[in-house]
N, C-alpha and C positions, 0 to 999 in steps of 0.2 A: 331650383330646377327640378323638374319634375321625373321621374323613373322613365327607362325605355316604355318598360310596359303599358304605363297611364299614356304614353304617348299614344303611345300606338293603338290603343283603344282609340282616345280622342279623333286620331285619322280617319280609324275605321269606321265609327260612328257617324262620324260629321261628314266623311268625301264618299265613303260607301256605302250608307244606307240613307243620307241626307236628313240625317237629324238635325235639327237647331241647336245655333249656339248655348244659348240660355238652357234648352232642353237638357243635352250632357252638361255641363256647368251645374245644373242643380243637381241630377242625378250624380255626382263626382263631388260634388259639396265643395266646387272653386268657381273663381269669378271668372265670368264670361270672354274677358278680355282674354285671358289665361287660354282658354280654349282654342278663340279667333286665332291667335298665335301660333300655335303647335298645328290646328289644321291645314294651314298656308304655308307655315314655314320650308325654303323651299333649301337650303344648308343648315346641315349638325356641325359647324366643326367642334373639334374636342378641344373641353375645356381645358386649360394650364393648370395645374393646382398650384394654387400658391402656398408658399413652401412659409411656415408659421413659426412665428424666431421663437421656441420653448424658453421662456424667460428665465424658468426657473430651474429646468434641466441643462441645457447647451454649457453654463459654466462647471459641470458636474460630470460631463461623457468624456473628458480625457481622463481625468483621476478614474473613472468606472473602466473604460479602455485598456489604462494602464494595471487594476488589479486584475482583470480576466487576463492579459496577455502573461501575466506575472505567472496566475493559476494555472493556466495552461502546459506551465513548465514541468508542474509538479503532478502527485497523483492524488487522481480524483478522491477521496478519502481526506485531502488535503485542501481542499477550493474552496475558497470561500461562500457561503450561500447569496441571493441577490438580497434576503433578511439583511443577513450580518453586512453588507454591504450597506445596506439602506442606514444602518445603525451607526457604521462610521461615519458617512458623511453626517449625522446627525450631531454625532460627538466631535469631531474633530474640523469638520467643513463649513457648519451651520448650516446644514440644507435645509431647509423648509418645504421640498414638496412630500411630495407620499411615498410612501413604499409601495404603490403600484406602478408608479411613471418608472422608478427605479426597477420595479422587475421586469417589466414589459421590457422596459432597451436594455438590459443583460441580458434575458433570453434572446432579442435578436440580434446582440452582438455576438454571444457566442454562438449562435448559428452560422454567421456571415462572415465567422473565422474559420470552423471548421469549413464552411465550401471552400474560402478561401486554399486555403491547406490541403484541400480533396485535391481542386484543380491543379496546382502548384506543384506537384508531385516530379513532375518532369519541365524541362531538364535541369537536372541538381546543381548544373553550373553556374547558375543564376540565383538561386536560392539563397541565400544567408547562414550559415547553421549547418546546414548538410557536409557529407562525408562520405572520399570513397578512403576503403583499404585493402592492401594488397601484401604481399610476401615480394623479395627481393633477394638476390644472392650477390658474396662481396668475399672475394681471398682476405684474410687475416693471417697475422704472423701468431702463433701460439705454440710457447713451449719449443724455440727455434724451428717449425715447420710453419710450413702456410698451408692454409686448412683454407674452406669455404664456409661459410656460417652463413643464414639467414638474416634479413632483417627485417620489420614490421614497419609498414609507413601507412599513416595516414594521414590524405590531403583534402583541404577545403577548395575545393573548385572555386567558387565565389571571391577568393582573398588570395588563392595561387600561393596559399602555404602547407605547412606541413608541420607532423612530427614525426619520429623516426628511433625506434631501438631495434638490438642486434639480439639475437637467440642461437642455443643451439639446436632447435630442430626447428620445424613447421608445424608440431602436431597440434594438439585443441589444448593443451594446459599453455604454452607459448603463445596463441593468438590471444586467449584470456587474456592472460597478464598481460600480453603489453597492450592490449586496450584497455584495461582496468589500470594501466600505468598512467596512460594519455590523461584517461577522465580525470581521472586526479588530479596531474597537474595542470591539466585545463582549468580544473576548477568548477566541470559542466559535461555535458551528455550531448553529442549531434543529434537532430533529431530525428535525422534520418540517414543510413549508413550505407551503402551500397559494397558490396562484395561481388566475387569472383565465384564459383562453384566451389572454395576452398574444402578440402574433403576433412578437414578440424570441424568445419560449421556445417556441410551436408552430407549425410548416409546416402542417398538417392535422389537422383532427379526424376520424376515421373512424368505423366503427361499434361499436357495444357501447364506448363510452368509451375506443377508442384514439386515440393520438393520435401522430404522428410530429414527432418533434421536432425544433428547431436543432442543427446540429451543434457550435455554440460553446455552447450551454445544456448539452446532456449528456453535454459534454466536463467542465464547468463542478459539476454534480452528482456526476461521478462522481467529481470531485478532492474534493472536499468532502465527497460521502457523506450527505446528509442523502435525506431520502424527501421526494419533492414529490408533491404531488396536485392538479389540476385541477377547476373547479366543471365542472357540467354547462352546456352553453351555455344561455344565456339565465337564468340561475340564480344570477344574483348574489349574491343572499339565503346564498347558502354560504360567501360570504367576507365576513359580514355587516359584522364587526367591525374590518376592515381598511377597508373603506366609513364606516364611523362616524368613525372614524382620519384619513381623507384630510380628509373637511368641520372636524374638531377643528383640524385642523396649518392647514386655510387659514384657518380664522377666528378662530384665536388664535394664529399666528405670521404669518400671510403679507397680511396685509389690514388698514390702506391697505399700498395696494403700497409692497414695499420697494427700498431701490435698492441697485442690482450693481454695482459697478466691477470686482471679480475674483471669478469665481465659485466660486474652490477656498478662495481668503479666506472669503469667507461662507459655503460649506460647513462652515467649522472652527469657526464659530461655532451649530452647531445641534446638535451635541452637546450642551452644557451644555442649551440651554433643555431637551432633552425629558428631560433627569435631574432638573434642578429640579423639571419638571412631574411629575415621579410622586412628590414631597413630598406627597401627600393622600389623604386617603380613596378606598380603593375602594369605589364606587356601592353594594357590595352586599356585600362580602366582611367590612366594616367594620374593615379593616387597612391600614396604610397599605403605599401601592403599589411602593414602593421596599421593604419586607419580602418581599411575594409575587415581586415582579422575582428577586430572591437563590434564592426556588424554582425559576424557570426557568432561572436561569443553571449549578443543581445538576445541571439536566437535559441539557444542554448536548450537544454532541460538542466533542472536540479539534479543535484549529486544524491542518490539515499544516504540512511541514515549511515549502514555501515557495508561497508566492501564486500562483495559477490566472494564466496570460498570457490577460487580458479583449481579448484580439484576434482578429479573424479574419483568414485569409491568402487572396486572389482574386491570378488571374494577370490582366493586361488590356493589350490592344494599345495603343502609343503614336500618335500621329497623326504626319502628317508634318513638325509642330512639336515633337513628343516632348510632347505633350501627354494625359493618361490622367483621363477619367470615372470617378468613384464616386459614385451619389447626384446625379446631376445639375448633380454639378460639378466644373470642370478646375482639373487639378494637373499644374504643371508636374513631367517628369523629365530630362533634359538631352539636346541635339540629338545626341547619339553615340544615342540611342536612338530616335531618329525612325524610326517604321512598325515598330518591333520590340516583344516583347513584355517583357514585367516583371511581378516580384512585386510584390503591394500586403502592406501589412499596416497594418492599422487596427483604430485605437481609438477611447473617445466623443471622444477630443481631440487623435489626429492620424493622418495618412496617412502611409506611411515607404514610400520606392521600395526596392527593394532587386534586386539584380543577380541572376543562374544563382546567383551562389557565397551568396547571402544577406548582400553586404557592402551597404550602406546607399548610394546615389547623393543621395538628397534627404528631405530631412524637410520635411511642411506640418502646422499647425494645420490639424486640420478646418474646415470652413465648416459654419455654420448661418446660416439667414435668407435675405437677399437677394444676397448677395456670391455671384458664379457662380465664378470663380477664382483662381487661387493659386500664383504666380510666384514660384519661387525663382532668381535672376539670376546665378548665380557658374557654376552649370556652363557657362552658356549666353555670357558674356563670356568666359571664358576661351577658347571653340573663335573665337569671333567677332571678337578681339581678333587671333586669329592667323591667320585666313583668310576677312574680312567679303565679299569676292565668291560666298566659297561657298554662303551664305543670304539678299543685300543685297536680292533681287529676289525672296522667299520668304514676304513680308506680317509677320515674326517681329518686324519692329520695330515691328508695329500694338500687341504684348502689351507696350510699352513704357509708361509713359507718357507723355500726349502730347506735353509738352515736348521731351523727350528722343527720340520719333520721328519730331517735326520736324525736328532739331535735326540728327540724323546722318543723314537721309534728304539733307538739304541738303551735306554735307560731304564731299570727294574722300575717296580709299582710304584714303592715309595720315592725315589727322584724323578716319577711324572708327577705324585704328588705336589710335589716340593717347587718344581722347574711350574709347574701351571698356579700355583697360589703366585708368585714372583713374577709371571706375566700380568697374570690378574691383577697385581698391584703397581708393574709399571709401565704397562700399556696404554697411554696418552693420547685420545682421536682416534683410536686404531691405526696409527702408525708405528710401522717395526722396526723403521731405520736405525734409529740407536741402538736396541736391544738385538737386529743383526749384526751390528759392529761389534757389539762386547760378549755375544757367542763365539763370534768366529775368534777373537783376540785369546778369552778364557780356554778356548780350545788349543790352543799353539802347545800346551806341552799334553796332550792327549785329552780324554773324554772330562770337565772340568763337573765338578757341582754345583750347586744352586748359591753358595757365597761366593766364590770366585767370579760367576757371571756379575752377580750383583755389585762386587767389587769394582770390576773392567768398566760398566755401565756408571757408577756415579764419575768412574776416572772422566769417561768421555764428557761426561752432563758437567761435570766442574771443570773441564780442561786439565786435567795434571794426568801425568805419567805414572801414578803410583802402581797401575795396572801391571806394570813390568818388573815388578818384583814377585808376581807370583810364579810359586812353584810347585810340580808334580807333586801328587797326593804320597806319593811310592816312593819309597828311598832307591837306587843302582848303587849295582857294587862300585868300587874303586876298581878300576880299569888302568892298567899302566900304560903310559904314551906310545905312541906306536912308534918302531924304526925299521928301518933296509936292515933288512939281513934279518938270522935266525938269533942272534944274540938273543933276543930277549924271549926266549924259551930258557933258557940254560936259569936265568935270572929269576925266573918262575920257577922251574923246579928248586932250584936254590932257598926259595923262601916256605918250600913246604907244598904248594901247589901239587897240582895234578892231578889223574886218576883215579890214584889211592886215596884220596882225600872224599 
């Protein structure tokens, strides 16, 4: 067939200026007939292309389908080239065509994914793979009170499942973790995540839907790689199905309240229920939901190498007790760092001091609730142990408990010595329970020393009673019984007693 353009000459030639057949036929160097044709012809329709069975590529474009869909998962740094593709099928497939048929349809396969994937964007309910998550709130029994704690859910629209852990707070180390919990157990990354404005994941929403984010959130995206999108404020309805999700988890897992004794314990146990729970029918797809879960999980991204550090790092000045604020509450760092400054580094479950060089001074359990502080005693015994004039009169043994800052407020230089080598040495976790039990015991017959303490204290730690044979440092005089009446005056002077004496 011949181009528009020669056509259209031919027309113009032959009906417009009446040139002869033969005439443009020679000057166009085609046969005459060819001419006759195109100047009379009185319909173009369009031709069908017939569609050419590649003999030698068509057995080869699902295995090529299936590495690009593979690569896709991963990061580019990681993809295989359409080369090294060419190369496998070679070694492994027997392909016999070229390494250009083979680059030609990787390049327009991966093209014709990425559109795909462009358009696909919306709605995530249909998607395979995709993820909304949200925060949650659910009464718990802890420590005989019922308290409210958070929990974390994220649900696959597509499969109408879920997972689900409980936190004590909502801040940006809590949302980390327990999405870097999910990915794990998942086994894979959504690859695309939808959120709420949670103020963990954004500082500011701006105009035209920007929005500036945490620095530990998209440090946190970027190690992972998945695409997050934001509802519009006040637009909840956009992450409708993660809302459905949150009241499902509270009112069929979390309600009557249950009780916590250790919250990473019971974390380990919410796994299983929401795998059990997608044993049923979906609402509407009429498949059970554990089948469609296996679509999302095809969809997936790769896990990296190794886990995102769900930390963030703040420098903060110590007080003149070496004491440092996060959150509205104090952590101790040790008196060599009183009014100086230190790295923090924190997670949902602890605060870690660390020196210039990044070596570790003190480790706290975070506080949640009502506990304002958090005393860790060994850096602080050791300097006080060796020189308690230098802080005796510095309030530091009000952070004491008060036993114990009664106890050495009252006692010369050498028995703070003595009483702080003796904590230093049986002070366990930084707990003071026992060594408040065998202060107060050691103390029953007045101010005790540093072996008598030590005595009461292994009585308690071993169970036995021997505690209760100690006695006052001081001898008392012999004291005669007491009786009614003046008689035992007479009896006293009698034995020499008295005034004179």
């Amino acid at each position: 067939m011949l181009a528009v353009a020669q056509i259209d000459y031919i027309r113009h030639e032959v009906n417009q200026k009446g040139k002869k057949y033969a005439g443009v036929a020679k000057s166009m160097g085609i046969d005459p007939r060819t001419v006759t044709k195109y100047a009379n012809k009185e319909e173009f329709e369009a031709r069908q292309p017939q569609k050419r069975k590649a003999r030698v590529m068509d057995p080869v474009k699902p295995i090529l389908d299936k590495w690009i869909k593979e690569d896709l998962k991963k990061k580019k740094k990681n993809h295989r080239t359409a080369k090294k593709m060419f190369e496998q099928l070679v070694t492994f497939h027997s392909f016999e065509g070229s390494d250009r048929s083979v680059r030609d349809y990787v390049s327009k396969r991966k093209k014709e994914l990425a559109d795909y994937h462009k358009e696909a964007a919306l709605p995530l309910e249909s998607i395979p793979g995709t993820a909304q998550v949200d925060f949650g709130t659910a009464p718990f029994k802890y420590q005989a009170e019922v308290i409210d704690l958070p929990y974390l859910v994220m649900s696959f629209p597509f499969s109408n499942t879920f997972y689900f852990q409980v936190f004590p707070s909502e801040n940006t180390e809590c949302l980390l973790e327990g999405l870097q919990r999910m990915f794990s157990h998942m086994g894979g990354v959504p690859a695309t995540i939808r959120f709420d404005n949670l103020s963990p994941a954004v500082k500011k929403i701006k105009s035209k839907g920007n929005r500036d984010l945490t620095d530990t959130f998209e440090r946190f995206v970027l190690h992972y790689g998945f695409k997050y999108e934001f509802c519009n404020p006040g637009k909840g309805n956009e992450k409708g199905h993660v809302e459905a999700m949150v009241k499902y988890v509270r009112n069929n897992f979390l309600l009557p309240e249950c009780t916590v004794v250790n919250l990473d314990s019971f974390n380990e146990t919410l796994w299983g229920l929401a795998e059990q729970d997608r044993e049923r029918l979906h609402y509407k797809k009429q498949g059970l939901q554990s089948a469609l879960f296996r679509e999302d999980e095809k969809a997936w991204l790769l896990l990296p190498e190794k886990p995102f550090d769900c930390a963030h790092y703040k420098k903060a000045k110590a007080d003149k007790y070496g004491i440092v604020t996060v959150d509205n509450k104090e952590y101790s760092t040790s008196p060599r760092f009183a009014g100086q400054s230190v790295k923090l580094q924190i997670t949902y479950n602890s605060i870690v001091v660390l020196n210039e060089d990044n070596e570790v001074i003190v480790k706290h359990h975070r506080l949640y609730g009502v506990k304002r502080r958090s005393m860790v005693w060994q850096p602080y015994l050791d300097l006080l142990s060796k020189r308690p004039k230098a802080i005796k009169y510095s309030s530091i043994y009000d952070h004491f408990p008060y036993t114990w800052s009664k106890y050495l407020k009252d006692c010369t230089e050498e028995e703070q010595k003595s009483a702080l080598r003796l904590l230093g040495k049986l002070l366990k976790n930084n707990d003071f329970t026992l060594l408040n039990k065998a202060l107060e015991m050691a103390s029953f017959h007045g101010h005790p020393n540093t072996d008598q303490i030590k005595h009461c204290f292994y009585s308690l730690l071993n169970q036995n009673e021997s505690y209760k044979t100690i006695r006052p440092q001081f001898k008392l005089p012999d004291v005669p019984q007491a009786t009614r009446g003046l008689s035992h005056y007479d009896s006293f002077f009698q034995e020499g007693g008295g005034a004179n004496e």
